[in-house]
BAVEX-658389 format. One line per field, with one value per atom (N, C-alpha, C): atom name; residue number from 0; z negated, y negated, x negated; residue in one letter. Coordinates in steps of 0.05 Angstrom, whole numbers, padded with zeros to 5 digits. Example, Ala and Ser with C-alpha at 12.3 -4.5 7.8 and 13.67 -1.06 7.14 Angstrom:
2
gufi = c(N CA C N CA C)
semi = c(0 0 0 1 1 1)
z = c(-00156 -00156 -00156 -00142 -00143 -00157)
y = c(00114 00090 00066 00045 00021 -00001)
x = c(-00264 -00246 -00264 -00257 -00273 -00258)
gunu = c(a a a s s s)
//
This chain:
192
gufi = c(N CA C N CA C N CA C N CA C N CA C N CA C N CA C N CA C N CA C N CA C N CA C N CA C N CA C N CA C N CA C N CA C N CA C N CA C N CA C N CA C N CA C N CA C N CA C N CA C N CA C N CA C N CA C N CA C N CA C N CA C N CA C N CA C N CA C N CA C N CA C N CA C N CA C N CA C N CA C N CA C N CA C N CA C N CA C N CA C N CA C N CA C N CA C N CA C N CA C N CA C N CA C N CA C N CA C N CA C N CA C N CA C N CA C N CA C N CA C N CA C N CA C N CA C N CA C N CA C N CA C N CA C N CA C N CA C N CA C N CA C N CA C N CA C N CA C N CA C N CA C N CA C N CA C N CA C N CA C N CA C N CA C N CA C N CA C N CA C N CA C N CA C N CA C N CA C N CA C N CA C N CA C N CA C N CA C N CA C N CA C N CA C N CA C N CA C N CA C N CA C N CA C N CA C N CA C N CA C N CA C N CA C N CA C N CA C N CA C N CA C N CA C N CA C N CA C N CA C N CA C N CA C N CA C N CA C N CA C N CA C N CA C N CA C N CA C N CA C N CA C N CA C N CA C N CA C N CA C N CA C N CA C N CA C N CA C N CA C N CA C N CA C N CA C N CA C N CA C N CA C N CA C N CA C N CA C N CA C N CA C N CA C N CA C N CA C N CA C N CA C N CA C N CA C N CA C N CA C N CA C N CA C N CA C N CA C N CA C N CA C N CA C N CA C N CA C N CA C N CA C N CA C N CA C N CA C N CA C N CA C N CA C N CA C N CA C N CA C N CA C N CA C N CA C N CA C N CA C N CA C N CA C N CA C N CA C N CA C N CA C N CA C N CA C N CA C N CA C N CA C N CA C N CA C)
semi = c(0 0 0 1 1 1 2 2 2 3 3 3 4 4 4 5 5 5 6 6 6 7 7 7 8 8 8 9 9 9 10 10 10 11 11 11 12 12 12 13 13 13 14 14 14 15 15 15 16 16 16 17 17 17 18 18 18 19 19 19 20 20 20 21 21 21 22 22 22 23 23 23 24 24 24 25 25 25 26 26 26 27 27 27 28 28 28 29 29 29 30 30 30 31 31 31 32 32 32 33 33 33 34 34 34 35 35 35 36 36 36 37 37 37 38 38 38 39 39 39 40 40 40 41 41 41 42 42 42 43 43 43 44 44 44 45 45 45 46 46 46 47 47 47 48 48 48 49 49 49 50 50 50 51 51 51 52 52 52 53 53 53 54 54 54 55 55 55 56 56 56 57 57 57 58 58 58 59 59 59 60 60 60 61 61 61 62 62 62 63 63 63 64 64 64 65 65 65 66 66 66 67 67 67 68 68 68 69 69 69 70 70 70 71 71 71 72 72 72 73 73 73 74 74 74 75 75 75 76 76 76 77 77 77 78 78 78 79 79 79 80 80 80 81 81 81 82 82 82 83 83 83 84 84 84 85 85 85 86 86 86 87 87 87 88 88 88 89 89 89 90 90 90 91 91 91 92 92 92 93 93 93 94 94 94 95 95 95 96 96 96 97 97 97 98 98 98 99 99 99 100 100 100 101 101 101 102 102 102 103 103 103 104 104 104 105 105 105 106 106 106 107 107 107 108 108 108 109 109 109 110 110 110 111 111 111 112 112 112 113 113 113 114 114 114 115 115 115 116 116 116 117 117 117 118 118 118 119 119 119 120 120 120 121 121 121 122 122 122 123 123 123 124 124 124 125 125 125 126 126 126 127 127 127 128 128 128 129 129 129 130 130 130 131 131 131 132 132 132 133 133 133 134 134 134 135 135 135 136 136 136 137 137 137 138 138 138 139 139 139 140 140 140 141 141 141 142 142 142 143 143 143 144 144 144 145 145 145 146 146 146 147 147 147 148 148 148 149 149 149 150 150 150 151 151 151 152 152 152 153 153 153 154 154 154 155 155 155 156 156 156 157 157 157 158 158 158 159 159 159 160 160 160 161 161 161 162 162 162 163 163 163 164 164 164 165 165 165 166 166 166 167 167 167 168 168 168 169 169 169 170 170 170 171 171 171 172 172 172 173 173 173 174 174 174 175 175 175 176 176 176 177 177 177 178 178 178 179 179 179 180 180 180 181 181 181 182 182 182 183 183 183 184 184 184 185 185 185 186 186 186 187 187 187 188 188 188 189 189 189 190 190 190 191 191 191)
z = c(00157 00130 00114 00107 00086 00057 00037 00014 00005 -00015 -00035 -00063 -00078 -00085 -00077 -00055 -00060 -00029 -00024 00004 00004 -00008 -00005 00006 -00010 -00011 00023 00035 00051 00075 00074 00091 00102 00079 00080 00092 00087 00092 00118 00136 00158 00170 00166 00175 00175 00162 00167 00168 00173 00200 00224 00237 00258 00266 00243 00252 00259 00246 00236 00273 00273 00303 00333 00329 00355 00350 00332 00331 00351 00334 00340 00373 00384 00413 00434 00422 00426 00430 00416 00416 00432 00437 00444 00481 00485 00523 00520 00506 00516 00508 00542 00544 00521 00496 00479 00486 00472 00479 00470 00485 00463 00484 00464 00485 00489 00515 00537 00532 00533 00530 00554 00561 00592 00575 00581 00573 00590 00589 00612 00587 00602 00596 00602 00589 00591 00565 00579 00562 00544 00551 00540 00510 00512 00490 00506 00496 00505 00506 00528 00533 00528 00545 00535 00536 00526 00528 00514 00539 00536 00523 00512 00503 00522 00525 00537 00531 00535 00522 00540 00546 00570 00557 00577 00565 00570 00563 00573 00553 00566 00550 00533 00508 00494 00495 00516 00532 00551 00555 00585 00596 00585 00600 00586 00564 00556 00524 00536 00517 00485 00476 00448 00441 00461 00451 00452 00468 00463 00443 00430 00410 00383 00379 00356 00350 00320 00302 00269 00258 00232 00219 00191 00182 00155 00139 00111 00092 00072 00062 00030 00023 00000 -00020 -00044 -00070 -00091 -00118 -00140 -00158 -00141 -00140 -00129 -00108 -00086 -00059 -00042 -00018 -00006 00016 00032 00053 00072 00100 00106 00127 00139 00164 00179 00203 00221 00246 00263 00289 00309 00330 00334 00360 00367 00354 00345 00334 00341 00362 00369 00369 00360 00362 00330 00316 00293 00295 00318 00328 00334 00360 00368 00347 00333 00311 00292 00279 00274 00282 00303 00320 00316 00320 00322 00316 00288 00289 00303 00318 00328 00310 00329 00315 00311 00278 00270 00254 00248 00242 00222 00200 00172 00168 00184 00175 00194 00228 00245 00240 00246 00248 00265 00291 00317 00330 00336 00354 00375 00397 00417 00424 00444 00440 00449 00442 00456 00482 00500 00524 00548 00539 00542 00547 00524 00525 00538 00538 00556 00582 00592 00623 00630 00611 00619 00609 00601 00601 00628 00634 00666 00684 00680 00708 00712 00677 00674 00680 00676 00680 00711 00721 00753 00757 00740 00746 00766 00786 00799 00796 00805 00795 00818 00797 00827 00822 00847 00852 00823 00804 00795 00801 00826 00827 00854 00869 00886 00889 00864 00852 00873 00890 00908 00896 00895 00892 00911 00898 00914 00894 00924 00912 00889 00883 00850 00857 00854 00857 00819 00816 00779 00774 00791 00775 00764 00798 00784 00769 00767 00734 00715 00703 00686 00675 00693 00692 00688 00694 00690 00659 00654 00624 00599 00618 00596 00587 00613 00603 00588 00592 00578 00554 00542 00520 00506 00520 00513 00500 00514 00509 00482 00479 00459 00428 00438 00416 00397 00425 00409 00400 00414 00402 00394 00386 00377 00401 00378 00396 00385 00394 00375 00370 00341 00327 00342 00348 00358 00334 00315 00294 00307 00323 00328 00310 00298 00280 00253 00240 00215 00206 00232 00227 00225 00243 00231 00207 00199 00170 00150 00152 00131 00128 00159 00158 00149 00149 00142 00108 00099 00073 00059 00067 00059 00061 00084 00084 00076 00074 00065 00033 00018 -00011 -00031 -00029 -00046 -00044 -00017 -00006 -00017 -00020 -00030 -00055 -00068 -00099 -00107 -00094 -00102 -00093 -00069 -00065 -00082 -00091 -00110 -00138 -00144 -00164 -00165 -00136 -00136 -00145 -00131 -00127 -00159 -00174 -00199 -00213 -00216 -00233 -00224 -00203 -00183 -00202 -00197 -00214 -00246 -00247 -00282 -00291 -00273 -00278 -00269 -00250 -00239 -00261)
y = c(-04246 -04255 -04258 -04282 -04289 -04296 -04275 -04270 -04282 -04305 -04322 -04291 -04273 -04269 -04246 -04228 -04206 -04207 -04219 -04231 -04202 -04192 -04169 -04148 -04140 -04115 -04117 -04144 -04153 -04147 -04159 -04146 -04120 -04099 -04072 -04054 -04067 -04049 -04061 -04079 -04091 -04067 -04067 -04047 -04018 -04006 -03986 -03991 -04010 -04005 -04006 -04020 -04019 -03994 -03983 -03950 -03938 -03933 -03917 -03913 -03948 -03953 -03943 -03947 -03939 -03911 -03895 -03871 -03864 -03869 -03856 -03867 -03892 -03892 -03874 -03866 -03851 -03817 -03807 -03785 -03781 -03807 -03803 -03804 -03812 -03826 -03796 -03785 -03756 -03729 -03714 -03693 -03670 -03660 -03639 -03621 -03596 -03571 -03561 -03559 -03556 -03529 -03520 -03489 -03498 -03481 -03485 -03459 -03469 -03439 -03432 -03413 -03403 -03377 -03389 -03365 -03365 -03342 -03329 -03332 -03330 -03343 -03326 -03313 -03300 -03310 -03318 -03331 -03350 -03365 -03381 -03381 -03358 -03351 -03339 -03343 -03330 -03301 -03292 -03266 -03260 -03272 -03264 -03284 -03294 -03310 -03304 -03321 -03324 -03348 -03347 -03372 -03380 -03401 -03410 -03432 -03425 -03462 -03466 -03493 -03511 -03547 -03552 -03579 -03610 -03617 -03637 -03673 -03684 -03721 -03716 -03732 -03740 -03757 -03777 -03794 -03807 -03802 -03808 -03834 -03850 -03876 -03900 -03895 -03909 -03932 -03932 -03938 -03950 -03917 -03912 -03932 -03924 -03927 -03973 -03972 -04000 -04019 -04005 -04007 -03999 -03991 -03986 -04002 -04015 -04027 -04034 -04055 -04049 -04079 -04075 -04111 -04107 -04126 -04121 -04146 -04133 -04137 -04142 -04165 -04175 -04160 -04149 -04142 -04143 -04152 -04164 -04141 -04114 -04090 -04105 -04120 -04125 -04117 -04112 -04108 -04084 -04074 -04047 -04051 -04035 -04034 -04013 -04021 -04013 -04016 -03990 -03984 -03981 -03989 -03994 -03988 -03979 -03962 -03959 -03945 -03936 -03911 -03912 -03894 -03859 -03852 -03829 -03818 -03843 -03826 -03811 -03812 -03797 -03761 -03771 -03729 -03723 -03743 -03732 -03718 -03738 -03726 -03711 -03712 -03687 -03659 -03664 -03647 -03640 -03620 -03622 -03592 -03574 -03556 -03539 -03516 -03497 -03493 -03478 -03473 -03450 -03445 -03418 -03416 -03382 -03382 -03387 -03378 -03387 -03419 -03421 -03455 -03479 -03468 -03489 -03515 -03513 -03545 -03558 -03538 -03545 -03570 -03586 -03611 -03610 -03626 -03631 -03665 -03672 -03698 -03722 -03738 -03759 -03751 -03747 -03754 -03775 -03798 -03825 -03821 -03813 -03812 -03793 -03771 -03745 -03755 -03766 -03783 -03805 -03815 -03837 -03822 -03800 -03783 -03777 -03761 -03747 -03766 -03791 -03809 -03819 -03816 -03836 -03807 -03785 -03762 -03751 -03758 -03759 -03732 -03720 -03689 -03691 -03667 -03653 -03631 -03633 -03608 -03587 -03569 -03539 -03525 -03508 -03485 -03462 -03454 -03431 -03409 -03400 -03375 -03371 -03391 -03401 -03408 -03426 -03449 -03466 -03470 -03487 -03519 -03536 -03573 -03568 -03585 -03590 -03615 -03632 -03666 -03670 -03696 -03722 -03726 -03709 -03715 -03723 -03743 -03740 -03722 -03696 -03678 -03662 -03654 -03641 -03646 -03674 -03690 -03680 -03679 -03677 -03641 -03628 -03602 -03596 -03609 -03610 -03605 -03636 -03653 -03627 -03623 -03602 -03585 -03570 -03540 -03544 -03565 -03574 -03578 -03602 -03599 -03568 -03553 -03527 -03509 -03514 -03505 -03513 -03542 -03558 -03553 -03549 -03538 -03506 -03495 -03464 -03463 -03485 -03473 -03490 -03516 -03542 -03546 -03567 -03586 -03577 -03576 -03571 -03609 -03604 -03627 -03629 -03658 -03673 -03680 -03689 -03700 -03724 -03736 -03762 -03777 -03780 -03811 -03799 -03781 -03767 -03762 -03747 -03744 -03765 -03785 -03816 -03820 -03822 -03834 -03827 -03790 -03777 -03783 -03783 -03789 -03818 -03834 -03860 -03863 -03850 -03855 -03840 -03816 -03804 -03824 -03838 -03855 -03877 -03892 -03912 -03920 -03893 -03898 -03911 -03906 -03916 -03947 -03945 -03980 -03995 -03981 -03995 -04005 -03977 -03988 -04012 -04002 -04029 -04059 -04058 -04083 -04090 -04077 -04088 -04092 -04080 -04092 -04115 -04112 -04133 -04161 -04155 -04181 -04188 -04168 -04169 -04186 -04173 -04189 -04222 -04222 -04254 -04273 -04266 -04278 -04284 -04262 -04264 -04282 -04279 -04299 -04326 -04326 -04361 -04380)
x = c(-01443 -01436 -01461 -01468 -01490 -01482 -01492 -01491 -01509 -01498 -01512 -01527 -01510 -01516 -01529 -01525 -01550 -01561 -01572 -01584 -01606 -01623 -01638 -01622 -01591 -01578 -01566 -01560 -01548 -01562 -01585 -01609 -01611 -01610 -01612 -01599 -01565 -01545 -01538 -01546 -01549 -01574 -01593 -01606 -01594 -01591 -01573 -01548 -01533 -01511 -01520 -01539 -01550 -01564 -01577 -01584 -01569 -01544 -01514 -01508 -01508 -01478 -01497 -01535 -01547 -01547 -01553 -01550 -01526 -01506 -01478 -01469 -01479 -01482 -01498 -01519 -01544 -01531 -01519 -01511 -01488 -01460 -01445 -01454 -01474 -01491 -01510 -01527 -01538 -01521 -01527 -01513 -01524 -01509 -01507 -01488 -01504 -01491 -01465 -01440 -01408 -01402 -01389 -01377 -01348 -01339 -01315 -01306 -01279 -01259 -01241 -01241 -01231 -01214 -01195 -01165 -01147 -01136 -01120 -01086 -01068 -01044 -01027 -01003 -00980 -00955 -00929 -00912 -00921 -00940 -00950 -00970 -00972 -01002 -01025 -01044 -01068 -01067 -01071 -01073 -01095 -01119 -01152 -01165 -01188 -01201 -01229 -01244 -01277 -01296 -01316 -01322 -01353 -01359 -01387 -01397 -01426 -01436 -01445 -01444 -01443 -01461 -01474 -01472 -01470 -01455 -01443 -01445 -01440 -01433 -01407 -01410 -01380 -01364 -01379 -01351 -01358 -01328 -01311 -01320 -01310 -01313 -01337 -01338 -01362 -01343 -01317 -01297 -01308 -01308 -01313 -01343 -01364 -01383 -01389 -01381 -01370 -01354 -01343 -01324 -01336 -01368 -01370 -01383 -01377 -01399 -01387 -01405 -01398 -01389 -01385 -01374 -01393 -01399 -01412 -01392 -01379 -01364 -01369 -01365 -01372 -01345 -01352 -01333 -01345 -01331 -01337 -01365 -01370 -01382 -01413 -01403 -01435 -01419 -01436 -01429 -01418 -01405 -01405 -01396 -01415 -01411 -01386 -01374 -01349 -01350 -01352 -01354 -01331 -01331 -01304 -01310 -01295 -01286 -01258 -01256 -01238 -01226 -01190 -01184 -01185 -01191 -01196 -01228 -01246 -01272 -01264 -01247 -01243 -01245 -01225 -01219 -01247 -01259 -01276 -01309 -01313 -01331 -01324 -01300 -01291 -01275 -01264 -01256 -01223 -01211 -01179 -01177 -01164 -01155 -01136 -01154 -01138 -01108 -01089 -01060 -01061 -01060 -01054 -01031 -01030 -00996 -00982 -01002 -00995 -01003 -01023 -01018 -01002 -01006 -00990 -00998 -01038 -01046 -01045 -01050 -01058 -01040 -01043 -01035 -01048 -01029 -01038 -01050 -01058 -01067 -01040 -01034 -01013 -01014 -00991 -00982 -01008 -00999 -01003 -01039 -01041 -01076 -01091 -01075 -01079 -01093 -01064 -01065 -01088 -01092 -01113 -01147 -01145 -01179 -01175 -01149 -01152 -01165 -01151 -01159 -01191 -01196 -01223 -01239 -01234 -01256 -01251 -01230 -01219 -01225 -01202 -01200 -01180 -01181 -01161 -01143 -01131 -01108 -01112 -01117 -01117 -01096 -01087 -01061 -01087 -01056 -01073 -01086 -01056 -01066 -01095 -01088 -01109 -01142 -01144 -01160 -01163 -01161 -01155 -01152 -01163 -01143 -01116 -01102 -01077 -01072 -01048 -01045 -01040 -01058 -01046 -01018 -01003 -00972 -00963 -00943 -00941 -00934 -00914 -00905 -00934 -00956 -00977 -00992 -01001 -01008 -00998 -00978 -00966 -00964 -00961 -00957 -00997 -01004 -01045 -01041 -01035 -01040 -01020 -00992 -00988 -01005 -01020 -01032 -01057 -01063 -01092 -01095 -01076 -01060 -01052 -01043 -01033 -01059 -01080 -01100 -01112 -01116 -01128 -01115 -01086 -01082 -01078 -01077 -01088 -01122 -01138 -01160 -01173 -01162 -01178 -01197 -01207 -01229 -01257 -01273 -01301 -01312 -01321 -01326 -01358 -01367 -01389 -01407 -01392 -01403 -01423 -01415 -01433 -01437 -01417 -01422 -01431 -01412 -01421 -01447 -01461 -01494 -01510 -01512 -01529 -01518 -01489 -01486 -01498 -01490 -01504 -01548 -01555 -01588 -01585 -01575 -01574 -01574 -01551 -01550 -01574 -01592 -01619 -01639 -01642 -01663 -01653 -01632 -01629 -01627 -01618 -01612 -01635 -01660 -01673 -01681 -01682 -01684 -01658 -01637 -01612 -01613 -01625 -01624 -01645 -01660 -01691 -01676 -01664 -01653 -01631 -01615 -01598 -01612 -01631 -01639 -01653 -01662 -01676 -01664 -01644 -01619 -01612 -01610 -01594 -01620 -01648 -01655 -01665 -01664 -01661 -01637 -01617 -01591 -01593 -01606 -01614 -01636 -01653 -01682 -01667 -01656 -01645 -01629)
gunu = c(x x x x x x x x x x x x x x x x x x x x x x x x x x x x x x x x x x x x x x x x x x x x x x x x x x x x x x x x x x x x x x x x x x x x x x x x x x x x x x x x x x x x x x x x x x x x x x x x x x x x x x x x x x x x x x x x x x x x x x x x x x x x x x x x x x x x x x x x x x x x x x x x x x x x x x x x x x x x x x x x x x x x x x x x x x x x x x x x x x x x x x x x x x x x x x x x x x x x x x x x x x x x x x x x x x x x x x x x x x x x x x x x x x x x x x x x x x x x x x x x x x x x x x x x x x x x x x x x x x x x x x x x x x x x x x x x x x x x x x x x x x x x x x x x x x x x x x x x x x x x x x x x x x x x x x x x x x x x x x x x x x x x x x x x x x x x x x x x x x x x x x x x x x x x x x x x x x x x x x x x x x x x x x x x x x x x x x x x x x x x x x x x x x x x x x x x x x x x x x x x x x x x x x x x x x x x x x x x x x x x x x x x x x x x x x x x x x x x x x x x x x x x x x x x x x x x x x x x x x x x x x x x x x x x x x x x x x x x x x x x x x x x x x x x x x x x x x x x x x x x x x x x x x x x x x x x x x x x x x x x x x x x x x x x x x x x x x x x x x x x x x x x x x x x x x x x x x x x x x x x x x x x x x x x x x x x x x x x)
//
């Protein structure tokens, strides 16, 4: 989109969306440190559980990071960038509240979507008491995707903050360049 009237501010906020979106690809492609929860299970609450940091990638298939970028949007204000993705990198940078009792935030993830991380992360299903693999049968899929789910939602997700942290370093380094360009622009219009 080329802006007759603030072609400087337009410039700018083009540069930092382009910071914003490689950042937030950048973070989501190197492995960072998130801790893993290993809990033991009776009637379906946690009996005990351990925590560990581990470290690993924030995605699966490459999906998300393909899907991000930005638009610059003309309003009677001037411009603003608006950033776009896939609707789940939401959870993922902010993460998914554990279920507690007085509040009962905890959710689990869609069904549907459950099933298609399994396939793209090509987990197997093991006998519990065993650990053993045993067959991609759908029932054992499914009986997987429950307990996993089951999990996610007693103890959330831990937040990545992929995208959040470029925005926030973006808008630090970007703000003063912002203002100079819009003024710039303003007194351009005025002198013309």
């Amino acid at each position: 989109m080329a802006s007759a009237k603030f072609p400087r501010l337009e410039a700018v906020l083009t540069e930092m969306g382009d910071f914003v979106v490689k950042q937030a690809k950048r973070n989501l492609s190197e492995k960072r440190e998130r801790i893993n929860v290993r809990a033991k299970w009776q009637d379906g609450r946690p009996k005990s559980f351990e925590f560990k940091k581990g470290k690993r990638k924030s995605s699966a298939s490459g999906t998300l990071e393909k899907s991000l970028g930005y638009d610059l949007k003309e309003t009677d204000q001037g411009i603003v960038i608006e950033y776009r993705g896939r609707s789940y990198g939401l959870f993922l940078d902010k993460g998914r509240y554990p279920f507690m009792k007085s509040v009962a935030q905890g959710k689990g993830i869609p069904p549907s979507a459950m099933n298609r991380w399994i396939e793209e992360k090509r987990i197997q299903p093991r006998d519990l008491t065993t650990g053993q693999f045993i067959e991609k049968t759908p029932a054992n899929m499914r009986s997987m995707a429950f307990l996993m789910n089951r999990k996610i939602k007693w103890f959330g997700i831990e937040p990545t903050h992929f995208f959040s942290e470029p925005e926030e370093q973006a808008r630090d380094k970007f703000e003063q360049k912002i203002i100079e360009a819009f003024e710039e622009d303003i007194r351009n219009q005025v002198t013309a």
